[in-house]
C-alpha distance (Angstrom), angle and dihedral (degrees) to the residues before:
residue distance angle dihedral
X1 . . .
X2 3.79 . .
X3 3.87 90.5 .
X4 3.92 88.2 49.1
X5 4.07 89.4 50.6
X6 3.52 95.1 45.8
X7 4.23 98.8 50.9
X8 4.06 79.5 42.1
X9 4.15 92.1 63.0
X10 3.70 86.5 30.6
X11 4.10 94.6 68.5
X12 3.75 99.4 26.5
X13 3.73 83.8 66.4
X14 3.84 97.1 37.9
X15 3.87 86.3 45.7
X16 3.73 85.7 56.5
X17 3.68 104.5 48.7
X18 4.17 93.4 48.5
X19 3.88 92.4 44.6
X20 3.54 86.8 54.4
X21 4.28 105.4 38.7
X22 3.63 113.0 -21.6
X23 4.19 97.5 95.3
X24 3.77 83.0 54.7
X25 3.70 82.3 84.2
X26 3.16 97.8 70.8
X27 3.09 114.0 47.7
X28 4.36 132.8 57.2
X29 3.60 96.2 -92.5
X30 3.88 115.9 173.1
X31 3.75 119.3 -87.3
X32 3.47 105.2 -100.4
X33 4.10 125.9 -97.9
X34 3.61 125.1 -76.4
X35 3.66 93.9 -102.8
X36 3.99 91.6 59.8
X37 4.03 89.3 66.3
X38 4.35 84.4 57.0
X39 4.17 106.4 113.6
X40 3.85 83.7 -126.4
X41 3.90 92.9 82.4
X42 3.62 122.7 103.1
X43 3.98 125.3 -82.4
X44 3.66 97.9 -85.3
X45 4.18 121.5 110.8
X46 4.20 81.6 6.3
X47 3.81 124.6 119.3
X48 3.70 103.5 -130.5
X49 3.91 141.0 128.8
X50 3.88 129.7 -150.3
X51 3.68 137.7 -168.2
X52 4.24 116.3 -158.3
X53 3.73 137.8 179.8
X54 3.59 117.7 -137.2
X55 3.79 131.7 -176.4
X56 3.42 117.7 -149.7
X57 4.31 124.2 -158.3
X58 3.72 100.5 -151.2
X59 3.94 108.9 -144.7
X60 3.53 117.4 -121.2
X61 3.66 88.6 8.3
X62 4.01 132.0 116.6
X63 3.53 84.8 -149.1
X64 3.79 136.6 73.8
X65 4.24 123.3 -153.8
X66 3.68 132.2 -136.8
X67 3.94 115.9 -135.9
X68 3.83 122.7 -170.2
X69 4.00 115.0 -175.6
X70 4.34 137.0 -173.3
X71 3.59 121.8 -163.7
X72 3.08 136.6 -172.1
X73 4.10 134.5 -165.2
X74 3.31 126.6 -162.4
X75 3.73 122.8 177.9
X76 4.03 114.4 -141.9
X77 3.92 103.5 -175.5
X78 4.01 136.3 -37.6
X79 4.07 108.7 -31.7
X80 3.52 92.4 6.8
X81 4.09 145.6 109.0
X82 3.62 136.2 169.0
X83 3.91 102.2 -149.0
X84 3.45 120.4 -160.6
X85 4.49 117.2 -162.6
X86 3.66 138.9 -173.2
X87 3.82 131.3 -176.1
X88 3.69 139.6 167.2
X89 3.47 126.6 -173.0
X90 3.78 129.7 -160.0
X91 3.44 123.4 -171.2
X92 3.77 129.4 -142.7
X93 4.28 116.6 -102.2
X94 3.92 114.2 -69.4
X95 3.75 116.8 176.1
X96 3.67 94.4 -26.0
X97 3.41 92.1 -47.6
X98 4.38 140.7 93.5
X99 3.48 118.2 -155.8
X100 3.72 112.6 -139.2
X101 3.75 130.1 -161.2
X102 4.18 133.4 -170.2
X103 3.52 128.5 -168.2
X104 3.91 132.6 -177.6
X105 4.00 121.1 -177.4
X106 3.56 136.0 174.5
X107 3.86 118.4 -170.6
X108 3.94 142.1 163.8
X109 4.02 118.8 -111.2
X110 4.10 118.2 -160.6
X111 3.41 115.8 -177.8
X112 3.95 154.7 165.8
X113 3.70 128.0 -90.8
X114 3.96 94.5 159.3
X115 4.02 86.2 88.5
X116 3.69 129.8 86.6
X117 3.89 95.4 -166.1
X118 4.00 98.2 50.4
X119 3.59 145.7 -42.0
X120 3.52 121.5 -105.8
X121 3.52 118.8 -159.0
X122 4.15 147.8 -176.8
X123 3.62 127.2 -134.6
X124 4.07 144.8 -170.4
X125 3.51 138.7 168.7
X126 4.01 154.8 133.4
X127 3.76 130.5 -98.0
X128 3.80 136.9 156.2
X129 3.95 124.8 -127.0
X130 4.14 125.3 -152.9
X131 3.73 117.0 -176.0
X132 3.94 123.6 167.6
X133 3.67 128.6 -173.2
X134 3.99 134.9 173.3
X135 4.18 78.8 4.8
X136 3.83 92.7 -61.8
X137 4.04 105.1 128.1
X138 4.09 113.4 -155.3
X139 3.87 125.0 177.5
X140 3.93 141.7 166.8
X141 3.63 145.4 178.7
X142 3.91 114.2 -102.3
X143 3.98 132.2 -141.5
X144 4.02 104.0 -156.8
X145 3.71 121.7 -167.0
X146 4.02 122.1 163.0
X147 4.18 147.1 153.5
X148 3.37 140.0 -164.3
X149 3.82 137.3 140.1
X150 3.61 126.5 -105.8
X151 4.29 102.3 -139.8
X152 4.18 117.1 -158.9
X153 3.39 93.6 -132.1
X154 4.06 93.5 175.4
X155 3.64 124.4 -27.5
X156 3.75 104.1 -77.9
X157 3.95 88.4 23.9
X158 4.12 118.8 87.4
X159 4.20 115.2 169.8
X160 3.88 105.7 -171.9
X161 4.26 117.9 -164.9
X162 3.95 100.3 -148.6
X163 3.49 137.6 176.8
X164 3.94 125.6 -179.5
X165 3.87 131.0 -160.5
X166 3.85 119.9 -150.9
X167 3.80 125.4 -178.3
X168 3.46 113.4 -170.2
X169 4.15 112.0 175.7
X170 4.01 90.8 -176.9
X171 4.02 94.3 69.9
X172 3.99 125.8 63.6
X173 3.98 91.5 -111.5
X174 3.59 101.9 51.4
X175 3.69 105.0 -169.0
X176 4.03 136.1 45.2
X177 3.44 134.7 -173.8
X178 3.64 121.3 -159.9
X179 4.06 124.6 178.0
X180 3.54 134.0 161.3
X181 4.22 137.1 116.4
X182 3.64 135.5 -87.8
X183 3.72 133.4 -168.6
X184 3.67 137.5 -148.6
X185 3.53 134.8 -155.3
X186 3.40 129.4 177.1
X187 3.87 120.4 -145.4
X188 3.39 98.6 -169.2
X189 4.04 140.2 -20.4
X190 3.93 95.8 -59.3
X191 3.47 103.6 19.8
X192 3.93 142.1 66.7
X193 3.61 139.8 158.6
X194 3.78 114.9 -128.6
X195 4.27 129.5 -163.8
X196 3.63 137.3 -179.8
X197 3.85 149.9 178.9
X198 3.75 119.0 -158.8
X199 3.92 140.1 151.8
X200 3.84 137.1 -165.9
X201 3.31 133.0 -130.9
X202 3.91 90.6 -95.2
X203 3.96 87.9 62.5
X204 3.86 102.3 -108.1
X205 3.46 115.0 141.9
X206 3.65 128.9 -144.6
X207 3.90 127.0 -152.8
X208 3.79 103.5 -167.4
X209 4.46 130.6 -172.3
X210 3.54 129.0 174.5
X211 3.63 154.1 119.7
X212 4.03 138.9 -112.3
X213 3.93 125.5 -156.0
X214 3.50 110.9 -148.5
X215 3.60 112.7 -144.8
């Protein structure tokens, strides 16, 4: 049932982003207006990287975790990125003990330019988790896929809807779903502050702030 929910949320937001930008790939769409080449538009097709902070409320848990993330973006040609992330997680003392958790991902981003309002955009990848707890190390491959749309909510203001799909085959629960939005806003020609709120399909929540230099 879980599985079944998950793939459900999974293509109702896929679903979304293509009917709304994804055939633009394929076809010779005009280059998009002069204002679209401004540094005060969104992360997508720029160089940048980022480091956040994110605390995480653990459901079910007396315990809360500490996340701390880079990224990096790198664009590769017209409508697409290579993207490049980092986390680890730390969670808070439970019998003596913190649980700690590492992740490193790689994936492939194609998206939109045809659309004045926002970009939406596709994504898949690899990475490779570790966790350890109570001194027992565990670690697996990871198949990424993901969606989301990244709206132009004023000119140095971008609020992307996201969800992300991990299969993992190494760990006892192989799949998670994580969804959620994050904005970016972009102080001044290099810099931005970013936020976020996002949960999983386990019910953690995750309260995320940053910042991205854009290179």
């Amino acid at each position: 049932m879980k599985q079944k929910i998950m793939r459900q949320a999974l293509v109702l937001v896929a679903a979304s982003s293509l009917g709304f930008g994804m055939s633009a790939l394929a076809d010779s769409a005009p280059p998009p207006s002069a204002t679209s080449s401004e540094p005060s538009l969104g992360l997508l097709g720029q160089t940048y990287a980022g480091v956040s902070y994110s605390y995480v409320h653990l459901d079910h848990s007396p315990v809360s975790a500490d996340r701390y993330s880079f990224e990096y973006n790198q664009p590769l040609a017209a409508g697409f990125d290579a993207v490049f992330n980092y986390d680890r997680t730390q969670n808070g003392l439970l019998a003596g003990d913190r649980g700690y958790g590492q992740n490193l991902d790689a994936t492939l981003r194609a998206f939109s330019t045809s659309y004045a309002w926002g970009k939406p955009y596709l994504e898949a990848g690899v990475g490779y988790d570790l966790t350890k707890f109570g001194g027992v190390n565990d670690h697996s491959f990871a198949w990424i896929a993901g969606t989301g749309i990244e709206f132009q909510a004023t000119t140095a203001l971008t609020v992307t809807p996201f969800v992300r799909y991990t299969e993992t085959n190494g760990f006892a629960d192989h799949h998670q779903v994580d969804y959620g939005v994050k904005a970016n806003y972009w102080v001044t020609r290099q810099l931005a502050v970013t936020a976020g709120l996002s949960r999983n399909d386990d019910k953690d929540l995750s309260y995320k702030v940053g910042f991205n230099v854009r290179f």
